[in-house]
py3Dmol code that shows the C-alpha trace and the ligand (Angstrom):
import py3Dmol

protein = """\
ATOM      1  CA  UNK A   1     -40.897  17.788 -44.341  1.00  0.00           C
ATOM      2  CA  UNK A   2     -38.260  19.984 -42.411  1.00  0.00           C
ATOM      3  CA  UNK A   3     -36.787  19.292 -39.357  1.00  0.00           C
ATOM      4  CA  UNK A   4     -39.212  21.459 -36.975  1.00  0.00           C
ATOM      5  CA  UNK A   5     -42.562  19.034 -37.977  1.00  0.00           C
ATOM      6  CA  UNK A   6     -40.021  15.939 -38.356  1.00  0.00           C
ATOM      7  CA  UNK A   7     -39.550  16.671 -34.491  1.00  0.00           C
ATOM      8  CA  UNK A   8     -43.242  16.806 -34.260  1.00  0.00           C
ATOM      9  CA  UNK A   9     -43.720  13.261 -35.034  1.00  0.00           C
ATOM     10  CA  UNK A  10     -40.929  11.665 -33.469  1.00  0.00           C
ATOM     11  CA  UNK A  11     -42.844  13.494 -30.250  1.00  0.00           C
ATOM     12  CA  UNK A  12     -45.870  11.943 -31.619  1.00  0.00           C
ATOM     13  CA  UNK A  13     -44.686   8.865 -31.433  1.00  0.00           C
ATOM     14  CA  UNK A  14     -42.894   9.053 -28.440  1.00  0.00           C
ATOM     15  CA  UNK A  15     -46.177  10.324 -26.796  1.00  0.00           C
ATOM     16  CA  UNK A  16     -48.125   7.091 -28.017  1.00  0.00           C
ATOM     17  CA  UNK A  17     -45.084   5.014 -26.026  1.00  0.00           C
ATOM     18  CA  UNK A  18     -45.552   6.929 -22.724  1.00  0.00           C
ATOM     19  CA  UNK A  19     -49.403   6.674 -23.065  1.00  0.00           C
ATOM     20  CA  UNK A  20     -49.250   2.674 -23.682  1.00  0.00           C
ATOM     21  CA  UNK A  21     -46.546   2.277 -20.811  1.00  0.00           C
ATOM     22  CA  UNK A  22     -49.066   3.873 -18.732  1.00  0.00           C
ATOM     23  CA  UNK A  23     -51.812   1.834 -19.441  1.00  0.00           C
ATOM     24  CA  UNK A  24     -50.275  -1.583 -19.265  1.00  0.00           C
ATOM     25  CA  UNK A  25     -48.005  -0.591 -15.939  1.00  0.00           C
ATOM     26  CA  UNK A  26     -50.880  -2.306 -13.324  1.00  0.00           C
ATOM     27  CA  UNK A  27     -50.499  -5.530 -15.618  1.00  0.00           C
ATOM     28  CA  UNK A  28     -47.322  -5.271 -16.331  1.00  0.00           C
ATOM     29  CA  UNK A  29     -46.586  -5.012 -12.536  1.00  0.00           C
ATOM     30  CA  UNK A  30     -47.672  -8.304 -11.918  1.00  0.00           C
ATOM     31  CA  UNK A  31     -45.257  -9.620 -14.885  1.00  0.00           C
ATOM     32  CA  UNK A  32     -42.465 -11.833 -13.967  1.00  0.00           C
ATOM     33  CA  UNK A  33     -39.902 -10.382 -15.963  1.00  0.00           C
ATOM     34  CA  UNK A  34     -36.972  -8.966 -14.109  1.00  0.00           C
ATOM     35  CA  UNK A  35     -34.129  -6.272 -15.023  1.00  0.00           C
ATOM     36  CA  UNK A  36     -31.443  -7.816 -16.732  1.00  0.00           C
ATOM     37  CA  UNK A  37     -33.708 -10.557 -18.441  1.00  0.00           C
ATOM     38  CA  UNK A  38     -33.287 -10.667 -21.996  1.00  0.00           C
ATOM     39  CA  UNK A  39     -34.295 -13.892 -23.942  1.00  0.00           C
ATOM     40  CA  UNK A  40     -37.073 -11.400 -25.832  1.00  0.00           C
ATOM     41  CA  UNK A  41     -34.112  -9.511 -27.179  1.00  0.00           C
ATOM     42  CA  UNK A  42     -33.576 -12.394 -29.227  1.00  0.00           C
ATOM     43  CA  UNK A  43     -37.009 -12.125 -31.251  1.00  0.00           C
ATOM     44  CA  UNK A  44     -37.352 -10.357 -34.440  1.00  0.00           C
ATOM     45  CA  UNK A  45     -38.515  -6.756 -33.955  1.00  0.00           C
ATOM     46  CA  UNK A  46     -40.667  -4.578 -36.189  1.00  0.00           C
ATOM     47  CA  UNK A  47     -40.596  -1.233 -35.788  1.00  0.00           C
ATOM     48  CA  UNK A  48     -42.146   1.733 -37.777  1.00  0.00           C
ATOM     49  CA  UNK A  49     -40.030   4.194 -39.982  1.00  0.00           C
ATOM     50  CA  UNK A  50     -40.403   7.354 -37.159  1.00  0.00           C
ATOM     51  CA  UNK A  51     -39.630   4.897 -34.415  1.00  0.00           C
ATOM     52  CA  UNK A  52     -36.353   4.152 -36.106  1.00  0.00           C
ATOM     53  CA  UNK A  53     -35.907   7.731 -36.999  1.00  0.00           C
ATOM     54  CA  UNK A  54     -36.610   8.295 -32.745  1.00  0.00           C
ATOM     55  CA  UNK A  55     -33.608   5.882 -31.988  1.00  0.00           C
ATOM     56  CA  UNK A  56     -30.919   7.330 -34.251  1.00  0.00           C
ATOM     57  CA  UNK A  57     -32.238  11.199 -33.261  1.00  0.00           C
ATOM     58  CA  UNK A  58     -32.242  10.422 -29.354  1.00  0.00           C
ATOM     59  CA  UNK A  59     -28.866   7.983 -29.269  1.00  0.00           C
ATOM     60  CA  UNK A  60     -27.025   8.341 -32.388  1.00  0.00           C
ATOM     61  CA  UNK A  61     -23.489   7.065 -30.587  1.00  0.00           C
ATOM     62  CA  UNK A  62     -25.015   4.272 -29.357  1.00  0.00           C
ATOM     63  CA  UNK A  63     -26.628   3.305 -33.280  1.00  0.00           C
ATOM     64  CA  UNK A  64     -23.066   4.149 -34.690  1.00  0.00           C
ATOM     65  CA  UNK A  65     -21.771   2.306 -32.763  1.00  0.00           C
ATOM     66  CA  UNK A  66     -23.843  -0.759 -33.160  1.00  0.00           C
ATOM     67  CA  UNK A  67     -23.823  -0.156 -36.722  1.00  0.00           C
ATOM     68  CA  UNK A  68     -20.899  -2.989 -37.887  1.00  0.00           C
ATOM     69  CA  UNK A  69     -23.362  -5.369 -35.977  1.00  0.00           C
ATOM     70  CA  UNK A  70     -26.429  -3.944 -37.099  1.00  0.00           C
ATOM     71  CA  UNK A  71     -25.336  -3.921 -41.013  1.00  0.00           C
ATOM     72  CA  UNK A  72     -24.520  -7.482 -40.580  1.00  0.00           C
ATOM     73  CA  UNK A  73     -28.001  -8.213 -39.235  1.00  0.00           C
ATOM     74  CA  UNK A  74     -29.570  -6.604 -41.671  1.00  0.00           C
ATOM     75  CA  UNK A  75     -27.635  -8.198 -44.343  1.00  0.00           C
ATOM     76  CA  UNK A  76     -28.467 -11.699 -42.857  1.00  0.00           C
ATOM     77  CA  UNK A  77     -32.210 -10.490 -42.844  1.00  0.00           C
ATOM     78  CA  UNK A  78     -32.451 -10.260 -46.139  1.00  0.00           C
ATOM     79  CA  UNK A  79     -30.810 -13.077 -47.183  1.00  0.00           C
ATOM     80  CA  UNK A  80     -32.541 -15.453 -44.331  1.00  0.00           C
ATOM     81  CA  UNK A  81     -36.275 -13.465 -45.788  1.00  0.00           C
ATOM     82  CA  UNK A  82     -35.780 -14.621 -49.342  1.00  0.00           C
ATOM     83  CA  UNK A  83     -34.698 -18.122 -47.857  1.00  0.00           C
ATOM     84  CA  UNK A  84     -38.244 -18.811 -46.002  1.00  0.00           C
ATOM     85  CA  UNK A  85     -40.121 -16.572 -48.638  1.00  0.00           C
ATOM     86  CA  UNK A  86     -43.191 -18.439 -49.585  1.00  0.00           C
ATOM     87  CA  UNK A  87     -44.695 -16.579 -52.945  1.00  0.00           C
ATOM     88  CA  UNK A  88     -47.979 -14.688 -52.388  1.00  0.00           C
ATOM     89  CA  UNK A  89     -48.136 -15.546 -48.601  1.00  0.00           C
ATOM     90  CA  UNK A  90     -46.819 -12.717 -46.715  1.00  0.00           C
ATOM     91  CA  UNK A  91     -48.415 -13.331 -43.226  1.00  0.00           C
ATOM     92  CA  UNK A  92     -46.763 -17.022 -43.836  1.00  0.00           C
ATOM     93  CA  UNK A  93     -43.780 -15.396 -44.918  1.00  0.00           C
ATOM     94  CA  UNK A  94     -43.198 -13.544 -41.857  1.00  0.00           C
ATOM     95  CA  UNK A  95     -44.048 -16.135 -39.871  1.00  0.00           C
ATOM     96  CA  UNK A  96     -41.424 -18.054 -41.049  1.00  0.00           C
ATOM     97  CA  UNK A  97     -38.905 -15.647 -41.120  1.00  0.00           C
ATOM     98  CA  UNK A  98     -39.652 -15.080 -36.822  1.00  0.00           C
ATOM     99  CA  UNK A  99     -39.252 -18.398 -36.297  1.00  0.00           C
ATOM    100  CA  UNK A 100     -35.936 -18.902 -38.180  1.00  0.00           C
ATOM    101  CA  UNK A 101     -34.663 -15.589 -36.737  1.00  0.00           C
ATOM    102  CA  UNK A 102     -35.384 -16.895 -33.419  1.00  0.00           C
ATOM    103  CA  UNK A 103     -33.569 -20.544 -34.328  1.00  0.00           C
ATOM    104  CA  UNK A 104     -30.741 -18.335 -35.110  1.00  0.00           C
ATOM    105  CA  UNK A 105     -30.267 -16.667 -31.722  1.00  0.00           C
ATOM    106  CA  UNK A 106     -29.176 -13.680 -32.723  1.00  0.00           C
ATOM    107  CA  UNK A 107     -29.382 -11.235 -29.924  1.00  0.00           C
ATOM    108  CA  UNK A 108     -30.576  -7.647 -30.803  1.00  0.00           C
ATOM    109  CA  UNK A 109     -27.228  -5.204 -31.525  1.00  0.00           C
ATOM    110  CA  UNK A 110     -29.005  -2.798 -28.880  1.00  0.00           C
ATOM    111  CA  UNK A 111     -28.417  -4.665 -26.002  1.00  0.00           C
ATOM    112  CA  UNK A 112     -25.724  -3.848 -23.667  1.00  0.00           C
ATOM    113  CA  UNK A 113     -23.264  -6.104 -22.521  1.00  0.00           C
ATOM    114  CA  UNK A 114     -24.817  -5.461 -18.963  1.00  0.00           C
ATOM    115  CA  UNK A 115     -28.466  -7.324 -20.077  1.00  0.00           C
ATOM    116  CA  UNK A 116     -29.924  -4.198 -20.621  1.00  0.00           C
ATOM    117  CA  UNK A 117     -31.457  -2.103 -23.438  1.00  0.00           C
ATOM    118  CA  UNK A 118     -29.019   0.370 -24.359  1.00  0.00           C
ATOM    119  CA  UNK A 119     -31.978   2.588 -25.739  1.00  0.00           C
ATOM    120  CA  UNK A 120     -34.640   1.484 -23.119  1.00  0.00           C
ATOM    121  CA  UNK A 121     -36.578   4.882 -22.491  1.00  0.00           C
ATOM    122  CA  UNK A 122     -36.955   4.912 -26.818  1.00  0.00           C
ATOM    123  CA  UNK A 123     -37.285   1.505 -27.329  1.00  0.00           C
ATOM    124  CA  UNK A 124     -39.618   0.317 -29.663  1.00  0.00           C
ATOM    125  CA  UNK A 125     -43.487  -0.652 -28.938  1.00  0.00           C
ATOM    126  CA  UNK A 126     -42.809  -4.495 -30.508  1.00  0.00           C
ATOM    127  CA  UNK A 127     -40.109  -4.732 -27.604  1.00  0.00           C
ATOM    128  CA  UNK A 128     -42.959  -2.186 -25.166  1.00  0.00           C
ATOM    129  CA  UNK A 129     -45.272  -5.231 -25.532  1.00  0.00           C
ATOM    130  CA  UNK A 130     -43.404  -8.187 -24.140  1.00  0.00           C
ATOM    131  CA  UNK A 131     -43.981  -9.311 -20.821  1.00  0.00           C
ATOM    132  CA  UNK A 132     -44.831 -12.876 -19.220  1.00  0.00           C
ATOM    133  CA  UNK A 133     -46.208 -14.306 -15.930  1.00  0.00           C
ATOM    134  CA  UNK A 134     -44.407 -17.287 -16.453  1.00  0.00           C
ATOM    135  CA  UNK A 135     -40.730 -18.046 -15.267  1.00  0.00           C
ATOM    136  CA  UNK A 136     -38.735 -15.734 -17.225  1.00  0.00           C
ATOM    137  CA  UNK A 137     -36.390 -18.494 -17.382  1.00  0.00           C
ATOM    138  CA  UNK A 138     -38.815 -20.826 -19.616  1.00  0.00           C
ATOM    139  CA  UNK A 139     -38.666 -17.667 -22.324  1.00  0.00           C
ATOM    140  CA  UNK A 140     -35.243 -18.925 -23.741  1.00  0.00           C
ATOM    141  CA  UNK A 141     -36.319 -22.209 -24.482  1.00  0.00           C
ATOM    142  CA  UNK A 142     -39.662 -21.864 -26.628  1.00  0.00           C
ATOM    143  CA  UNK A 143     -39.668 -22.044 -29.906  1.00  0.00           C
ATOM    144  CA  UNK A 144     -40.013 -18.768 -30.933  1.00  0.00           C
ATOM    145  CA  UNK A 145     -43.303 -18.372 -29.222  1.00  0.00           C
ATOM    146  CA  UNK A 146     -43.275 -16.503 -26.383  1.00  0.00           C
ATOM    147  CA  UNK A 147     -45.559 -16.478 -23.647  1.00  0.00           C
ATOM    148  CA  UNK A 148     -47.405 -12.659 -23.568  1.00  0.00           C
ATOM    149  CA  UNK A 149     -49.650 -10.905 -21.429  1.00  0.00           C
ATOM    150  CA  UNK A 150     -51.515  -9.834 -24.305  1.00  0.00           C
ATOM    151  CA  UNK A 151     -53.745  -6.601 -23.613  1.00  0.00           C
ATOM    152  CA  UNK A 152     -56.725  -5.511 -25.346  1.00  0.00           C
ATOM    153  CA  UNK A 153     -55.645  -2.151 -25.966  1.00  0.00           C
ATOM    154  CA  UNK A 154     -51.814  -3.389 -27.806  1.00  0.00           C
ATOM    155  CA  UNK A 155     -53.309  -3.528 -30.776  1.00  0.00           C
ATOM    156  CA  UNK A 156     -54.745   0.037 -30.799  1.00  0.00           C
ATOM    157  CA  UNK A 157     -51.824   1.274 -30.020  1.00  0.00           C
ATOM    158  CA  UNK A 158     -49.557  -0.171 -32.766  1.00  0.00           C
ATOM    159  CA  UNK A 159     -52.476   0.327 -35.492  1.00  0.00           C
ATOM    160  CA  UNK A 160     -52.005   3.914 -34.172  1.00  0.00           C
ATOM    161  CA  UNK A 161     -48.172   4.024 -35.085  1.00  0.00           C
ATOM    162  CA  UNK A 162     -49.132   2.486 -38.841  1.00  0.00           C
ATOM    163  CA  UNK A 163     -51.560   4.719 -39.023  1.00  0.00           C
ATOM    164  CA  UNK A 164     -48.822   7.924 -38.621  1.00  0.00           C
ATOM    165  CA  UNK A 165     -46.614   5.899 -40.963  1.00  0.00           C
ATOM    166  CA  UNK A 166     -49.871   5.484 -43.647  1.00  0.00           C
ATOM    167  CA  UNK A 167     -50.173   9.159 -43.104  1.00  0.00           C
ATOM    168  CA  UNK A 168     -46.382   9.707 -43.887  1.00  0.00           C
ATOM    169  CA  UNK A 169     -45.879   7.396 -47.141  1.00  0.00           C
ATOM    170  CA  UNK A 170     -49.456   9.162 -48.395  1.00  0.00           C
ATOM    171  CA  UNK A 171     -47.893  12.567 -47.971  1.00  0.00           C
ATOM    172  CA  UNK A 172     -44.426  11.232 -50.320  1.00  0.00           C
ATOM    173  CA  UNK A 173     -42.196  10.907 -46.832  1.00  0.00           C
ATOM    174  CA  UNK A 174     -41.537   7.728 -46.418  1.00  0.00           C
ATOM    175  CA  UNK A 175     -40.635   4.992 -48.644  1.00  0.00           C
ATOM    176  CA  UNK A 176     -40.414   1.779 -45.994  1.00  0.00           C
ATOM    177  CA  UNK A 177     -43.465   2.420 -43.565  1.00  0.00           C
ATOM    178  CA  UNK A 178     -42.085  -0.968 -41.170  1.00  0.00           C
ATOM    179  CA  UNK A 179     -39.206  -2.951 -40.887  1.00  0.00           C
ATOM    180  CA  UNK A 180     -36.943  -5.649 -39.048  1.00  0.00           C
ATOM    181  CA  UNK A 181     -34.835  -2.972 -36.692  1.00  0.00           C
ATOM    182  CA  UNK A 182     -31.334  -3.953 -37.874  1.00  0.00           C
ATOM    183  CA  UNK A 183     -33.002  -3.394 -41.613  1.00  0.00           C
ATOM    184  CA  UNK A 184     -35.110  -0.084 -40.782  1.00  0.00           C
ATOM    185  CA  UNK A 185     -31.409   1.671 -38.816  1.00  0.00           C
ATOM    186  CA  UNK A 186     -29.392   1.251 -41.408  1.00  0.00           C
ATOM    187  CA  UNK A 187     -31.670   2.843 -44.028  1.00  0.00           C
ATOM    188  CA  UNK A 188     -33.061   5.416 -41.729  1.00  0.00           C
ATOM    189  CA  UNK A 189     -29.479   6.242 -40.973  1.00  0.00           C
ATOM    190  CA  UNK A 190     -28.428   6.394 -44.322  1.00  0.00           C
ATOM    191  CA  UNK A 191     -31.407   8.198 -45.271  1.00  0.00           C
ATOM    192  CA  UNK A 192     -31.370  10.772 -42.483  1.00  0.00           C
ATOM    193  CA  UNK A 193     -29.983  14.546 -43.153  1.00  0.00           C
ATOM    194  CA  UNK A 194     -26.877  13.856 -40.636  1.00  0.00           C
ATOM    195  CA  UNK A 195     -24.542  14.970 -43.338  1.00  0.00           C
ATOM    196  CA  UNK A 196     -21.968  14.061 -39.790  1.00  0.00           C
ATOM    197  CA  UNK A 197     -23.377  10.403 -39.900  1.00  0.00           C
ATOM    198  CA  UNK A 198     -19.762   8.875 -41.226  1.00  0.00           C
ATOM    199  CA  UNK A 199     -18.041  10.999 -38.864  1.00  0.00           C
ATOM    200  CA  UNK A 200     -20.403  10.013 -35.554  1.00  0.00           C
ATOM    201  CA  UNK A 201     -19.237   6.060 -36.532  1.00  0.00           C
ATOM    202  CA  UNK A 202     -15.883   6.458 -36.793  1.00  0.00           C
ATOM    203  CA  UNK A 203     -16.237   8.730 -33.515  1.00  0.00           C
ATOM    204  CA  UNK A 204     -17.979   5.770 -31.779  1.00  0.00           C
ATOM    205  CA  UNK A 205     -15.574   3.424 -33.635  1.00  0.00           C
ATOM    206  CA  UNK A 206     -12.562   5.071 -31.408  1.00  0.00           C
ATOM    207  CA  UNK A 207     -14.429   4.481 -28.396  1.00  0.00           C
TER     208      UNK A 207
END
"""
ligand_1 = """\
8
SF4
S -34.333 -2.503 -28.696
Fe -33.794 -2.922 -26.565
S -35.552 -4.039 -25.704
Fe -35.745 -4.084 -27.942
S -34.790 -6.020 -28.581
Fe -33.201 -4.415 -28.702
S -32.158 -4.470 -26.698
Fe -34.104 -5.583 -26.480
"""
view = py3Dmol.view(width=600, height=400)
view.addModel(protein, "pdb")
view.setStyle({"model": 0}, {"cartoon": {"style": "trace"}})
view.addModel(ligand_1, "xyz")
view.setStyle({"model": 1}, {"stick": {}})
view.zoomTo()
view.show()
């Protein structure tokens, strides 16, 4: 795929954003969360290979230079998946793996030290979806099961950004279709032609 219809879908799937921000704004206007809250920031998020590929393309100083955090994440990832792995039981598996993420309290390397999302206007749908009518306060203390507004039409939309990805890995593009975030940016980032990559880090490492 060259760059020109790369571009293309990272349009594609920042089109499918915009369209479900538009949708859920009514609901999401009676929400209770406020600027600056953040306790969601602390769940795992799973986000498609183009959405990473959207976050690095749109922000790359901000990714490099989350990377030292976001290589650490990643590494704990992995480690804490094969830790909660149960054999043949991915759904469980995953499961499992949210929940002890969550225990952890790790928050997400993208958030700024001001509360907010350093890469809000490209932030991924899992983080898209969140909202509550509940005190935003109560968020930080449940177990790793927030309280949503769930919508009818959330589901459509992130079947639609699997199905791009199913589309992808058919056509030999991608080889990881979804992934934790920490775990998708570093190999996106490593993957991506940014032969400058190295360079950007130790650019944003001087900062
Ligand atoms: S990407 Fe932004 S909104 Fe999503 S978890 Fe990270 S800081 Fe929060």
């Amino acid at each position: 795929m060259d760059r020109q219809q790369r571009l293309h879908l990272l349009g594609q799937v920042d089109l499918l954003h915009r369209h479900f921000d538009g949708l859920s704004k009514e609901a999401f206007s009676k929400a209770s969360c406020r600027k600056g809250c953040n306790a969601c920031c602390q769940l795992l998020v799973m986000i498609t290979r183009t959405e990473a590929e959207l976050i690095i393309e749109r922000n790359p100083l901000t990714v490099a230079q989350a990377m030292p955090q976001l290589r650490a994440q990643a590494q704990e990832l992995i480690e804490l998946a094969a830790e909660v792995e149960i054999r043949n039981d991915v759904t469980a598996s995953a499961e499992r793996l949210r929940d002890a993420w969550w225990k952890r309290r790790r928050t997400c390397a993208l958030l700024a030290a001001d509360g907010s999302c350093s890469i809000y206007n490209d932030r991924p749908f899992d983080c898209r979806q969140h909202a509550v009518a509940s005190d935003p306060a109560g968020c930080a203390s449940r177990d790793g099961k927030e309280l949503k507004i769930r919508m009818n039409f959330v589901d459509h939309h992130r079947s639609e950004l699997e199905r791009l990805e199913a589309y992808r890995a058919a056509a030999g593009d991608v080889d990881v279709a979804t992934g934790a975030l920490p775990v998708a940016l570093v190999i996106v980032s490593q993957q991506m032609e940014r032969a400058d990559w190295s360079k950007l880090e130790s650019q944003a490492g001087d900062g």
